[in-house]
N, C-alpha and C positions, 0 to 999 in steps of 0.2 A: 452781251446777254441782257434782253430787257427783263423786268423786275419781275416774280411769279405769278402769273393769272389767277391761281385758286383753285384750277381747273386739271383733272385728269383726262388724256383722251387714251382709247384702249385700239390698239393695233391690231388688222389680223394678217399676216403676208402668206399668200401660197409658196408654198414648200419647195419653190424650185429655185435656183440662182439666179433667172435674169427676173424674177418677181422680188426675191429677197431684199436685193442690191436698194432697189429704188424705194422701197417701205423701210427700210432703215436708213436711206437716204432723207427722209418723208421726216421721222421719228426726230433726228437730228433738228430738219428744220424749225419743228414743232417746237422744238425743247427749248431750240432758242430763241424761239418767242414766248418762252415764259410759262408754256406749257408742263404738268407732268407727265409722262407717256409710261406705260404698260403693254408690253408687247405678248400679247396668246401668240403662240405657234406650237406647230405640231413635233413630235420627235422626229418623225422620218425628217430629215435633211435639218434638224434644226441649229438656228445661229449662234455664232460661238460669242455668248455673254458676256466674256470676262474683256471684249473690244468695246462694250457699251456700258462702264459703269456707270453712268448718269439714267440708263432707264434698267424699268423694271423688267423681267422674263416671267412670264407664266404659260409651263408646259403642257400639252391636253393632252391625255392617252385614246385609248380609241384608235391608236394610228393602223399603219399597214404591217403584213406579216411579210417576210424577207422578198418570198417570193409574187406580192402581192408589188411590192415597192419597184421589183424589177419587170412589171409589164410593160412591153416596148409601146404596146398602143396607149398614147397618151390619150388620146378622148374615154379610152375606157378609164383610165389611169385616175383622171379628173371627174369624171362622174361617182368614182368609186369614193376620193376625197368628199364631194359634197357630200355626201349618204353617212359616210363615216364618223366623221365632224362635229356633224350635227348636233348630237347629244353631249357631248364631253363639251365642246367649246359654249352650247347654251348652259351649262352648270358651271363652266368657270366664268363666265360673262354675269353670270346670276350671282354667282359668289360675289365678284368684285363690287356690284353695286349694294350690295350689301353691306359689307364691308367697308364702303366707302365715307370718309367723314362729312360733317356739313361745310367745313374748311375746306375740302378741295373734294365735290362732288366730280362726276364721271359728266364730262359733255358732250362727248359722242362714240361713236365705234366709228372707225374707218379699215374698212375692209379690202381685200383686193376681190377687181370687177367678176374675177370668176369663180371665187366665194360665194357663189349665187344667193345660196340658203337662209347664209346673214343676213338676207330684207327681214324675212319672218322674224327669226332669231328675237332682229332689233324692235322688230314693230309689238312683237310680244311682251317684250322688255320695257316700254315704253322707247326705247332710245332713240334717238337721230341718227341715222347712219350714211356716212361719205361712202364714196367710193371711190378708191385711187385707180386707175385705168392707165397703167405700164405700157403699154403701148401707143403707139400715136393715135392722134385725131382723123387720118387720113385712112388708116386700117378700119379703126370703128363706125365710123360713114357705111365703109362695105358692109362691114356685119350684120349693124341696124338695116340694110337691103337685103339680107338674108332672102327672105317673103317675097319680097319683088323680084328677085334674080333668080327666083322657081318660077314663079309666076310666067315670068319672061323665056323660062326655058335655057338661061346661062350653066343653072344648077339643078339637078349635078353634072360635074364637069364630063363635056364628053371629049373624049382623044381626037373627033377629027375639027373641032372647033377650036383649038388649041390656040392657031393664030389668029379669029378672028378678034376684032374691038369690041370691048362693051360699052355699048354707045356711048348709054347714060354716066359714064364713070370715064370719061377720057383720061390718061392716053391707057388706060387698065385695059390689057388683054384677058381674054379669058382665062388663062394657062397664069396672071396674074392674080387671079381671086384666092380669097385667104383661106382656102379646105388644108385640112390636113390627113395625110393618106392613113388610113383607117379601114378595118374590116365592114366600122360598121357607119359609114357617111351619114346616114339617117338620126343616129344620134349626135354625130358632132351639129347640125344642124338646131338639134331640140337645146345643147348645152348654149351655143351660140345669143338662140331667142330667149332662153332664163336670163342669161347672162346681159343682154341687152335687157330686159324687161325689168330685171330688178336693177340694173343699174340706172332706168329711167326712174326708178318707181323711189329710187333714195336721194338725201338730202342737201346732196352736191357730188359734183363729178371733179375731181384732183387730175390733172394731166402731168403727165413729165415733158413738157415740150413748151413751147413759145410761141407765142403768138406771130411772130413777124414769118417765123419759121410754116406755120403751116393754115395760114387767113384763110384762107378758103373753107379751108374742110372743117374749123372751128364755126367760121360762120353759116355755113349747111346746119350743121347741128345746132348750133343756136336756132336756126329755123325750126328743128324738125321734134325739138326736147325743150320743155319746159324747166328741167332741172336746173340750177345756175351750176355754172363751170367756171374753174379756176384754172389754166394754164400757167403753172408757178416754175416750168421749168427752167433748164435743165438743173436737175435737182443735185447732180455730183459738182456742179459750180458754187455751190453753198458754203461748203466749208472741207475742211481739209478731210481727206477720205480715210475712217476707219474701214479696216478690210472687216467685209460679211462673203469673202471668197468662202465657198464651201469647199475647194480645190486646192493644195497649198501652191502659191506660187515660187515659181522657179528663178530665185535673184541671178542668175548666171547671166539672164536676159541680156539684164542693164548692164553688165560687165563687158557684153562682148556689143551691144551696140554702142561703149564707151568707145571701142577700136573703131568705127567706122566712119565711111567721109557722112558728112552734112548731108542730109535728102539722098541719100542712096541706096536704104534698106528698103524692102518689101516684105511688110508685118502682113502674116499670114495666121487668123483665127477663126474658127466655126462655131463659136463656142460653147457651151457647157451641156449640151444634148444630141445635137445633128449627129447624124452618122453619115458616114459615106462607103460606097464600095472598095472593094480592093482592087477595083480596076482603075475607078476613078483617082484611086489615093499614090495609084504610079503616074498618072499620067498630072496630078500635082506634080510630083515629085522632078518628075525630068522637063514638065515647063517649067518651073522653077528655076532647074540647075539649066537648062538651053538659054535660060533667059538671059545668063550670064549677070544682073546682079546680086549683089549681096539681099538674102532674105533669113528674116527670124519666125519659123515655123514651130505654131502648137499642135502639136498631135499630142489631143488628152486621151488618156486608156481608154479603149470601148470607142474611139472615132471610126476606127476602122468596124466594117460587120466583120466579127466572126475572131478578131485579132486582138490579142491583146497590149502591143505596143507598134514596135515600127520592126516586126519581126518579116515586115512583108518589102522591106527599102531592100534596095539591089545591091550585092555584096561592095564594098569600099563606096559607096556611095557620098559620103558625109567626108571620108578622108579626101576624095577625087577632087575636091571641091577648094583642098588646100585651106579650108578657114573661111569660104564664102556664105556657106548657111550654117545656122544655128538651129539644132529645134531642141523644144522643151517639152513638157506634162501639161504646163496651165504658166501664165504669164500676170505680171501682174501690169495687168492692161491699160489703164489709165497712167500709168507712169514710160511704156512703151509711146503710146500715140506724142506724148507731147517730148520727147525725146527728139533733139534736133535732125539725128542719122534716120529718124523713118520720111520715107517717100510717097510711100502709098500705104494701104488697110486693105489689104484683100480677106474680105468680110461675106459673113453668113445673115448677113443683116437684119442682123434683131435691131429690137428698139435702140436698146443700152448703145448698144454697139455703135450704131448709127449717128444718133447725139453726140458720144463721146467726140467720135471722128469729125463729127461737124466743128465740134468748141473748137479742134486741138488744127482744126482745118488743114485735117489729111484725104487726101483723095478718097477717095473708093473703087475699088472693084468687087463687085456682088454678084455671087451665088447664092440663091436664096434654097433652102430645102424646104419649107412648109408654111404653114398658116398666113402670119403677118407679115413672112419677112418677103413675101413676093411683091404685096405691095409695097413696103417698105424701100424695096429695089428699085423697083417702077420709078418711084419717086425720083431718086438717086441719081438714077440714069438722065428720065425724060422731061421731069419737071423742074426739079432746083438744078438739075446738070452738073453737077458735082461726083460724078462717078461714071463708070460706064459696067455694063452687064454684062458678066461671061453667061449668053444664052445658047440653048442647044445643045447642052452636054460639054462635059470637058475634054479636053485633047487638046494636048501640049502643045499645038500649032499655035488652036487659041487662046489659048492662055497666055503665049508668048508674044502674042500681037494686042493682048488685049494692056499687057505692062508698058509694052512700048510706046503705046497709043498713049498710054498714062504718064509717063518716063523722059519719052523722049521726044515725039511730037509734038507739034504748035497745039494739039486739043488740048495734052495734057498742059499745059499753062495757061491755058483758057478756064480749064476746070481750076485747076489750084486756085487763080483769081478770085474764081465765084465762092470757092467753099471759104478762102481767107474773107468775102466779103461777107459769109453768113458766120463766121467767127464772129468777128465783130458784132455784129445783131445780140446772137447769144452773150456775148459777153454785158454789150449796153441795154439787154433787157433787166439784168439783175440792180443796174445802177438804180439810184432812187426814187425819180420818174420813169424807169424804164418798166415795161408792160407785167413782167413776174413779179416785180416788185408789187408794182398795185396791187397785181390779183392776192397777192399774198397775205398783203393787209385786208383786203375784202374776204377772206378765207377766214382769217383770225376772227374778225367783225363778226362772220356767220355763225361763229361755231359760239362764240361767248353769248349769239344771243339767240339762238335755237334752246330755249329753256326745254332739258330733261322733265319729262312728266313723271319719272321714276320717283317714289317718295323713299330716299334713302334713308329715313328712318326704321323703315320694318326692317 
């Protein structure tokens, strides 16, 4: 723990789980460089405090009404958040600097990127505002092409363009680009360019990722954004993980992949939003079990449309199986990947997800269902080759050739090599000289000497 800065920074995480994770991931980092941290969040889905005694909590009201919290369209969902927000979190933000002593004044706000509002917020407030950006560097390249990929006619996406290339974005198909299905695409577009324009327009960009990990599309952006960037990740390699699961996790996991050989399980997670059909969620089901190996399967409530558990599995399904899968509610996931019995991550490839799997250098197989995680997948597959894509819909056939391919063929040792080779990266970026490391002390540097205009006297 180095000695105290003198310095408060104020947190804001959107309110969803794979946002939360990494801005209390963020928080931890912070604190122990000497930081004090204050976290604002909302009640809807808010983090359970009594895992962070070392930071502060400040709740904002303003939130969502029961049935406001369950609208399935997330773009309206998130546009509803920025509007909402606004005034409760600009009055506790106002509060705190007020409040704050001349011994440990407030040195920035660090916000998540689709917080959009907090530019103004902070810029009204005098403050300096970061932006932590959960998702990779290789998704937000697309984003920031928003403009140009209308321009160009890629967007919006049409059905019969599906498999063509988008040029400028190799090996990104169209049917790869990060939209998310929505009634209303015209607005997911307008939250996209806030969201980019204020995260150009604030006083550093925070990454959860590594620079060996994704050079290229770090240095595009360096080209195309004046803002300085910090790539400090992967931020769950920091230090030992308190749970900010908003899901309780099911320890049975780890019990029952205690029972299995070395490399032979297939961890099966989509996690904490995707939904999938009831056709799609049989035809898991018996690739799965066709596959014939051992798999540890999460089906969280509400995975299924329309179902509320696994009321839709085929009668003696799990008995048939004699002890070969396991499924649970929610897992406690970073302790599953790095468990010797897993083989593969057949993954919905979110950011978090994706990182994890890379540290713990487990395979992948990706489905991706929306926004980031399409390219995310891309990547997986085409670029670092560390995975391969269940594309075209699911069906057991495929699915079952796609574990094999992972499992049992000369690819899949081909892949395992590569991702045990980006293991290693990740793990030697955190080392002393290694590239997180820097950035991280250039982070520290920035923030201590971005002097607050705020005069914490009034």
């Amino acid at each position: 723990m180095e000695q105290r800065k003198g310095r408060r920074l104020v947190l804001f995480p959107l309110p969803f789980q794979g946002h939360i994770n990494p801005m209390l991931q963020l928080a931890n980092i912070l604190h122990s460089k000497g930081f004090s941290i204050t976290v604002i969040h909302t009640t809807f889905n808010s983090p359970d405090s009594s895992q962070y005694p070392h930071l502060t909590f400040c709740p904002i009201k303003g939130d969502l009404s029961e049935s406001e919290a369950s609208i399935s369209d997330v773009v309206s969902l998130l546009v509803l958040l920025n509007v909402r927000c606004s005034d409760p979190f600009r009055d506790c933000l106002s509060g705190l600097l007020s409040e704050a002593s001349e011994e440990e004044p407030v040195a920035c706000l660090i916000s998540d990127a689709v917080f959009y509002f907090t530019q103004g917020v902070a810029n009204g407030l005098g403050l300096p505002r970061f932006v932590l950006r959960t998702g990779g560097a290789c998704s937000f390249v697309v984003f920031a092409a928003f403009p140009f990929l209308k321009d160009k006619g890629y967007l919006p996406v049409q059905e019969s363009k599906l498999e063509e290339l988008v040029g400028e974005f190799p090996p990104l198909k169209v049917k790869d680009l990060p939209v998310v299905d929505t009634k209303k695409p015209e607005k997911f577009c307008q939250l996209v360019d806030r969201m980019v324009n204020e995260t150009k327009a604030s006083s550093g960009i925070i990454w959860n990722t590594f620079q060996e990990l994704e050079e290229s599309a770090l240095a595009k952006l360096g080209e195309e954004l004046t803002t300085r960037m910090y790539p400090i990740g992967p931020f769950h390699n920091y230090c030992p993980a308190s749970s900010s699961s908003l899901l309780e996790q099911d320890r049975s996991s780890i019990a029952w992949l205690n029972k299995q050989e070395p490399r032979s399980v297939v961890y099966v997670s989509f996690g904490s939003i995707a939904a999938i059909s009831e056709a799609d969620f049989l035809e898991i089901a018996w690739g799965l079990a066709n596959s014939k190996h051992p798999f540890l399967w999460v089906v969280r409530c509400g995975l299924v449309h329309g179902n509320k558990w696994l009321e839709k599995l085929p009668d003696r399904f799990l008995e048939d199986l004699n002890g070969r899968g396991h499924i649970v509610k929610w897992a406690p996931q970073l302790e599953v990947l790095a468990h010797p019995a897993i083989a593969l991550f057949w993954t919905h490839s979110g950011w978090n997800s994706t990182l994890e799997s890379i540290c713990e250098g487990v395979p992948m197989m990706c489905t991706p269902c929306s926004g980031d995680q399409k390219v995310n997948a891309r990547y997986v597959s085409d670029v670092w080759s560390v995975g391969v894509q269940v594309e075209n819909g699911l069906e057991r056939e495929t699915i079952g050739r796609s574990i094999r391919r992972l499992m049992v063929e000369k690819e899949g040792d081909e892949i395992r090599n590569r991702i045990l080779c980006l293991k290693e990266k990740a793990s030697l970026c955190l080392s002393n000289s290694g590239s997180s490391f820097q950035c991280l002390d250039q982070l520290v540097s920035h923030i201590l000497s971005v002097e607050s205009i705020v005069f914490h006297s009034h």
